[in-house]
C-alpha positions in Angstrom: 0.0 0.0 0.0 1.9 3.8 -1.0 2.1 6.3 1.1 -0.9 7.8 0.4 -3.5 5.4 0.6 -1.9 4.5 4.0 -2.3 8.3 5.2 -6.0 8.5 4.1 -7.0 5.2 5.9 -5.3 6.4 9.2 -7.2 9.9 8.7 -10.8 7.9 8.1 -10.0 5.7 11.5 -8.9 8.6 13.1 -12.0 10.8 12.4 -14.4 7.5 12.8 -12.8 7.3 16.4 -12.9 10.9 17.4 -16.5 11.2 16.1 -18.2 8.5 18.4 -15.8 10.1 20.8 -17.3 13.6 20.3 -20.7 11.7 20.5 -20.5 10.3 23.5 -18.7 13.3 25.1 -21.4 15.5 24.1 -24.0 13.5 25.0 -22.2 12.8 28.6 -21.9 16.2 28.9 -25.8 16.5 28.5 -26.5 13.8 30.6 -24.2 14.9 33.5 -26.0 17.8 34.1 -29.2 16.2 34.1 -27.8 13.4 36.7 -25.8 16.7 39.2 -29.9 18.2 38.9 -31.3 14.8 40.2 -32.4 13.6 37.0 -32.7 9.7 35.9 -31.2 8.9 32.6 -33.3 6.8 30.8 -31.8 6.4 27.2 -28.1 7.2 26.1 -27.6 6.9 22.5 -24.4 7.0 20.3 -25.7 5.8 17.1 -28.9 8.2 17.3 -26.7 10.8 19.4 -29.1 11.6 22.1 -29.9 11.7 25.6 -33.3 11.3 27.8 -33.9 11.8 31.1 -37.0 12.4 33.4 -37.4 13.9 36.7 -34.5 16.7 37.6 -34.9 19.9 39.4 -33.5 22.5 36.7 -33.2 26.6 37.5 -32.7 28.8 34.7 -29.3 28.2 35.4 -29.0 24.5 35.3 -31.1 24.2 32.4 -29.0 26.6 30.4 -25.8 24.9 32.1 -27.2 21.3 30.0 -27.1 23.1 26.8 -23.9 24.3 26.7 -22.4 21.2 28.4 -22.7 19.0 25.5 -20.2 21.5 23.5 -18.2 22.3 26.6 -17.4 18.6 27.5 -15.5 17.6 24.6 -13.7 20.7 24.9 -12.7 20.4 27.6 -11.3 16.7 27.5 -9.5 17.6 24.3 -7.6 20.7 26.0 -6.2 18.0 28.9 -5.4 15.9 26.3 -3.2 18.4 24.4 -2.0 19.9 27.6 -1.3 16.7 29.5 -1.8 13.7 27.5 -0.2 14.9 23.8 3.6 14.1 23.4 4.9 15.9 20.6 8.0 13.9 20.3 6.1 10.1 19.5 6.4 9.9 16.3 3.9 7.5 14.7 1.9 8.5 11.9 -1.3 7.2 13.1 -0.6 9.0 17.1 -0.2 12.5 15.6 -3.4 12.2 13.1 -5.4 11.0 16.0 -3.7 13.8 17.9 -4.8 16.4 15.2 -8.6 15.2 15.3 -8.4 15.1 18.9 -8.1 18.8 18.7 -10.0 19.6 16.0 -13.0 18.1 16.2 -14.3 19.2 19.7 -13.5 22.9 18.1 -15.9 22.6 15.2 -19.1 22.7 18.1 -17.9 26.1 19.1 -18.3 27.6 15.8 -21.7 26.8 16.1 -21.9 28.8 19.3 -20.3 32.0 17.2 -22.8 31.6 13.9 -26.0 30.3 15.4 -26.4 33.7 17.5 -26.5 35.3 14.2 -29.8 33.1 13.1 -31.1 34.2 16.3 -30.9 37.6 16.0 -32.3 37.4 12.5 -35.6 36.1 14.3 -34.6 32.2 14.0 -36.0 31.2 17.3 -37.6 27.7 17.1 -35.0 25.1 16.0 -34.4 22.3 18.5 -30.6 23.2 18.5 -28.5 23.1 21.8 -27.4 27.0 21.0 -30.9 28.5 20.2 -32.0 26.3 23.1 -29.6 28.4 25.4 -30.4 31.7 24.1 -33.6 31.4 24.8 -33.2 30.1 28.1 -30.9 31.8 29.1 -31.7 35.3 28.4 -27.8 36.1 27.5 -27.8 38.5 24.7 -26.2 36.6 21.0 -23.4 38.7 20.9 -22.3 38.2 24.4 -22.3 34.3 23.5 -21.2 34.6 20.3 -17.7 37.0 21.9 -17.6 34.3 24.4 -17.4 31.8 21.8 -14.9 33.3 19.5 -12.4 33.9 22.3 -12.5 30.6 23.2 -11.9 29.3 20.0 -9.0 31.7 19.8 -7.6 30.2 23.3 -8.0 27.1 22.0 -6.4 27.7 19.0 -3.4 29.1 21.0 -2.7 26.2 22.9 -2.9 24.1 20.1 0.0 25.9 17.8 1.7 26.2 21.5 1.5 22.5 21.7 2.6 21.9 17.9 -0.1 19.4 17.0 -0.4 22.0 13.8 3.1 22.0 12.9 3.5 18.1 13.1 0.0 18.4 10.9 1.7 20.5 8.2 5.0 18.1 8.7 2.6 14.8 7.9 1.1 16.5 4.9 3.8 17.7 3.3 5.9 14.7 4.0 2.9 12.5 1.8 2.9 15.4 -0.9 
């Protein structure tokens, strides 16, 4: 098998991996706010990625708090993994692909939390979407989120050229040119 062929089938295990990751990190992240409000999770899917739960005692906070967990969860394991669990001096081809998903994946959600604010503002109110969902029960103003969001994603970004997972990205690329 070249060179090539090798690299895309790492990147397509790499991304099926991190993607029931995400899922399930998401998800967990929904559902463990529902459990820390004294709700009963009844049905935890991957495949359908949802989560159900009955009972719960939820303030405005709390239930605003389960919205933004299932975005802030995944973040939030992928920063320890860059900051403690990344080596940037293993060298195998498959470890830093992994590595580069690992860190990009989780930041995709946030964008959501920069652009969906805009739909909302534009009158877009009604969508079943963890982000609308927030807005609306929140009461934080879209732009406040949407900074919020944005400067995140720019911290995140930070400690991932800081780390060099994009530099040994660029060095794996070029390298199968």
């Amino acid at each position: 098998m070249n060179n090539k062929m090798s690299l895309l089938l790492k990147m397509l295990l790499a991304v099926f991996i991190e993607t029931i990751l995400y899922i399930f990190l998401h998800e967990g992240g929904h559902a463990l706010v529902a459990v820390l409000c004294g709700a009963k999770i009844t049905s935890f899917s991957i495949v359908g990625a949802y989560v159900i739960s009955t009972g719960g005692n939820y303030t405005q906070v709390t239930s605003s708090l389960q919205k933004v967990a299932g975005a802030l969860l995944p973040v939030v394991f992928s920063v320890c993994y860059i900051l403690f669990g990344f080596n940037k001096n293993k060298k195998g081809e498959f470890y830093r692909i992994f590595s580069m998903f690992s860190a990009f994946i989780p930041i995709g959600s946030l964008f959501a939390w920069v652009f969906v604010p805009v739909a909302f503002m534009a009158g877009d109110t009604e969508k079943p979407d963890d982000v609308i969902q927030f807005l609306n029960i929140s009461g934080i103003h879209p732009v406040i989120v949407m900074s919020i969001s944005a400067a995140l994603i720019l911290a995140y970004i930070f400690i991932i050229w800081k780390r060099g997972i994009l530099q040994i990205w660029l060095d794996i690329v070029l390298q199968n040119k």
